[in-house]
C-alpha positions in Angstrom: 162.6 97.7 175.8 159.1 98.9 174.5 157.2 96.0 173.6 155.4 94.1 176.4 152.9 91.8 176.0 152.4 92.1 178.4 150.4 92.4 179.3 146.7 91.4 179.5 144.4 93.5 181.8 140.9 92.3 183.2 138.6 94.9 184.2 134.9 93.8 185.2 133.0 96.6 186.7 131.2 95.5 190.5 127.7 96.9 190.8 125.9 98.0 194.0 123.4 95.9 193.6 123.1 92.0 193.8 122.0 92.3 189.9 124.6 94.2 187.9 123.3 96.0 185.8 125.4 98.4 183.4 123.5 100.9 181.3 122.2 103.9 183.4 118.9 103.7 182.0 118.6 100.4 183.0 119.1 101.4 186.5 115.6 102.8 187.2 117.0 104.6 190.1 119.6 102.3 191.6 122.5 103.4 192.8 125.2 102.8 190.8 128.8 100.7 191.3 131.4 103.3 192.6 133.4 105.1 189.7 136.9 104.5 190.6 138.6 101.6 191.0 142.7 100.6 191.9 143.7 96.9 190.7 146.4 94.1 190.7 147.3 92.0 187.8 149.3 89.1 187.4 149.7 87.8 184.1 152.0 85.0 182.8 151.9 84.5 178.9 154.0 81.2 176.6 154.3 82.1 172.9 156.2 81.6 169.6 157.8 84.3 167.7 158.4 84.6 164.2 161.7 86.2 163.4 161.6 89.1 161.1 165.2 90.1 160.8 168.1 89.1 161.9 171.8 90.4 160.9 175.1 90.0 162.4 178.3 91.4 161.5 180.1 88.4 160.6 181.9 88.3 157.1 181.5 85.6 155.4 178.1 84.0 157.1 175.2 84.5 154.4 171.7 86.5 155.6 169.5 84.4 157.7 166.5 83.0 156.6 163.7 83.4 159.4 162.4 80.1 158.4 165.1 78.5 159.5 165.1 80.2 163.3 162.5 78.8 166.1 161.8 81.5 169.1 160.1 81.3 171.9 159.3 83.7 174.4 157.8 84.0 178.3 156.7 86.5 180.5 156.1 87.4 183.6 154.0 90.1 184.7 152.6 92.0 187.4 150.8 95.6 187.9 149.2 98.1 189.9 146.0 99.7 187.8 143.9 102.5 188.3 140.7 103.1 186.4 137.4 105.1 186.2 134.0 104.6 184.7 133.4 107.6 182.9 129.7 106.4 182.1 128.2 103.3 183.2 129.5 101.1 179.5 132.8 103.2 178.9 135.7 103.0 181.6 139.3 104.0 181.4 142.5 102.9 182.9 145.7 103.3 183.8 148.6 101.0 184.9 152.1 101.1 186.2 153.9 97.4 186.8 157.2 95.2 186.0 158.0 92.4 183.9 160.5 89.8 183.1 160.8 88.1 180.0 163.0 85.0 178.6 162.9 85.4 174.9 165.2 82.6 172.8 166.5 82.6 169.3 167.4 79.0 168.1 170.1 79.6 165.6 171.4 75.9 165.4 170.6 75.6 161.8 172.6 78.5 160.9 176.3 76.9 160.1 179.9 79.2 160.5 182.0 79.1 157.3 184.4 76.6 157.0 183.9 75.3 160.4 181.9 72.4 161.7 179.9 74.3 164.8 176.8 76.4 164.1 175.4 79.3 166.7 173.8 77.8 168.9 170.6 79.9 170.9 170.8 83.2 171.3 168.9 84.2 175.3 168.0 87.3 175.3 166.9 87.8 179.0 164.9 91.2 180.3 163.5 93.2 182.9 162.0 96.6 183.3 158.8 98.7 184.3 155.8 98.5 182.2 153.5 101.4 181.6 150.0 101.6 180.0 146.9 102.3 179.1 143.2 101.4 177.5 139.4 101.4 177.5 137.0 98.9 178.5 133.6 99.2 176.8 130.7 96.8 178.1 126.9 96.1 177.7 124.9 93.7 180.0 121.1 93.0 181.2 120.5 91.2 184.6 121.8 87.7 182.8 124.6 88.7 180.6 127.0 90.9 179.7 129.9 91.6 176.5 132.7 93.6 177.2 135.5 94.7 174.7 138.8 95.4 176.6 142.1 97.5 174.3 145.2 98.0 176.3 148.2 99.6 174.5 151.8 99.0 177.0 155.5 100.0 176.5 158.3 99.1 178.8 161.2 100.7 180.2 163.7 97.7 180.1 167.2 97.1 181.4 168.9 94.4 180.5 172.4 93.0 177.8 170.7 94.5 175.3 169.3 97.9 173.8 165.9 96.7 173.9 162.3 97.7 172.9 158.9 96.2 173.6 155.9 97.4 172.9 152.4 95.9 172.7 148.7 96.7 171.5 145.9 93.5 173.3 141.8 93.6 172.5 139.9 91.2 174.0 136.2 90.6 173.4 134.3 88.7 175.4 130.8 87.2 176.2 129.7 85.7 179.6 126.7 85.2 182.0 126.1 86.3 185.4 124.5 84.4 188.4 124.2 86.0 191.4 128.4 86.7 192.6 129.3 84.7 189.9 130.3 85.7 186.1 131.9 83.3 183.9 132.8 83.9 180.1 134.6 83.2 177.1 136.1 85.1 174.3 139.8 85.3 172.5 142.9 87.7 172.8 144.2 89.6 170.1 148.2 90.2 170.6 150.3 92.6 168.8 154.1 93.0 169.8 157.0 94.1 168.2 160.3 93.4 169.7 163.5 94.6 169.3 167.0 93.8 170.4 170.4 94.9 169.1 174.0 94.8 171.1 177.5 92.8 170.8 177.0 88.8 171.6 179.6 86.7 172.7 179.2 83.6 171.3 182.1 81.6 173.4 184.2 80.8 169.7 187.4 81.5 170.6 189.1 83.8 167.7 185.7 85.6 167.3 185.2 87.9 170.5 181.9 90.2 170.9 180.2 90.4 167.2 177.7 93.3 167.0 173.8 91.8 166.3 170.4 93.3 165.9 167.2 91.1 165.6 163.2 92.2 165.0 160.4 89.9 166.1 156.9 89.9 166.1 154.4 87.0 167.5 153.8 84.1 165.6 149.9 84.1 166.0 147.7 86.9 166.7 145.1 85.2 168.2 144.2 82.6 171.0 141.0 81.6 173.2 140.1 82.7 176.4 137.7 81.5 179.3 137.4 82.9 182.7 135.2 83.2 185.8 135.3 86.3 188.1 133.4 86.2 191.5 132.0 89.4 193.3 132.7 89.5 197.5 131.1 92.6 197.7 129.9 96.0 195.7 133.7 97.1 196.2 135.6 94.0 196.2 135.8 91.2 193.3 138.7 88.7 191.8 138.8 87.1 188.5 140.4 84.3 186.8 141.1 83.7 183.0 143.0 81.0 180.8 144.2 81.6 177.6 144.7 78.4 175.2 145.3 77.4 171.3 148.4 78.7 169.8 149.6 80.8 172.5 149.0 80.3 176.6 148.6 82.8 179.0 146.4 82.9 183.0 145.2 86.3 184.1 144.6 87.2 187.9 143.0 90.0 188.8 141.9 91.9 192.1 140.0 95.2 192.2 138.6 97.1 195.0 136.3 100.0 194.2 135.7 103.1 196.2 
């Protein structure tokens, strides 16, 4: 499977000073935070999809109207990230992690021909490793800071299924900064296309394994986003964020730089 949200990345830069400070000439000759960086993520994200097709090959049942079908999807995700500031308000990144989704199709309002039972939910459950990339661009003074983060993923997923996940996340965001302590708020843009075809047994006796494929996409691009991130030293800082509205999601992050 390709198609991952998955994934959400944080990636606030530590200065080696007690007030960050990220244009270079801003620094007036301080030394700067070091330029490379390795990272953990855990992310957990709670959405709805909106089905864009769905087709089985089962004579006599009419096409599906996407209206009528309510998915949901989880996931659970963790990663390993390595990234580099390339100037002091452009840094790049790489990641390597794994992530498990639950993703359910709710077909009970689509009925069988002639017989008084309808689908019932379709699980489509997956695993695999997640690779990606992105750019983090940022601009702060001694007080406050705004930092646009792009992360494009794809997954190698194993699951039932021939699967495919793929994702495209910008966040913006605006905070303050006091002393170790940066807090913020901003929003997260999500972009995934997922797609799953194979043969589903739906348990009818007389029917066997009938061959499926189904598209989906999420149901709302955007949600909200606060977090606070806390500095232990100029190689070593954690953050915390919260997604909320229409979609849910919590970002942990740990970086040490070197």
């Amino acid at each position: 499977m390709r198609r991952t949200l998955m994934i959400l990345i944080l990636a606030l830069p530590l200065t080696a000073g007690a007030d960050p400070l990220f244009m270079k000439d801003s620094l007036n000759g301080r030394e700067f935070f070091d330029p490379w960086g390795v990272g953990v993520d855990v992310f957990t994200m709670k959405q709805d999809y909106q089905l864009n097709k769905l087709e089985f090959d089962l004579p006599g049942v009419a096409p599906i109207d996407p209206d009528d079908v309510d998915v949901t999807n989880e996931i659970n995700h963790i990663d390993v990230k390595l990234d580099v500031w390339l100037t002091p308000f452009l840094n790049v990144f790489g990641l390597i992690g794994h992530m498990s989704a639950d993703t359910n199709v709710d077909l009970g309002g689509v009925a069988l021909p002639g017989l008084p039972i309808t689908l019932g939910t379709l699980p489509v459950d997956y695993d695999g490793t997640v690779y990606g990339g992105g750019v983090n661009l940022l601009y702060a003074t001694e007080r406050w800071f705004v930092a646009w983060n792009n992360t494009w993923t794809d997954a190698d997923i194993s699951g039932d299924f021939d699967s495919s996940v793929t994702s495209f996340i910008s966040q913006p965001r605006i905070g303050l900064i006091r002393g170790s302590w940066m807090g913020y708020v901003g929003g997260m843009y999500l972009d995934t296309e997922e797609t799953h075809k194979g043969n589903l047994d739906l348990g009818i006796p007389g029917l066997g394994a009938i061959p499926f494929s189904v598209e989906l996409d999420n149901m709302d691009e955007w949600n909200y986003a606060v977090g606070v991130a806390y500095v232990f030293s100029p190689k070593a800082h954690l953050s915390l964020e919260i997604g909320f509205g229409d979609r849910d999601h919590t970002l942990f992050n740990y970086t040490y730089r070197f």
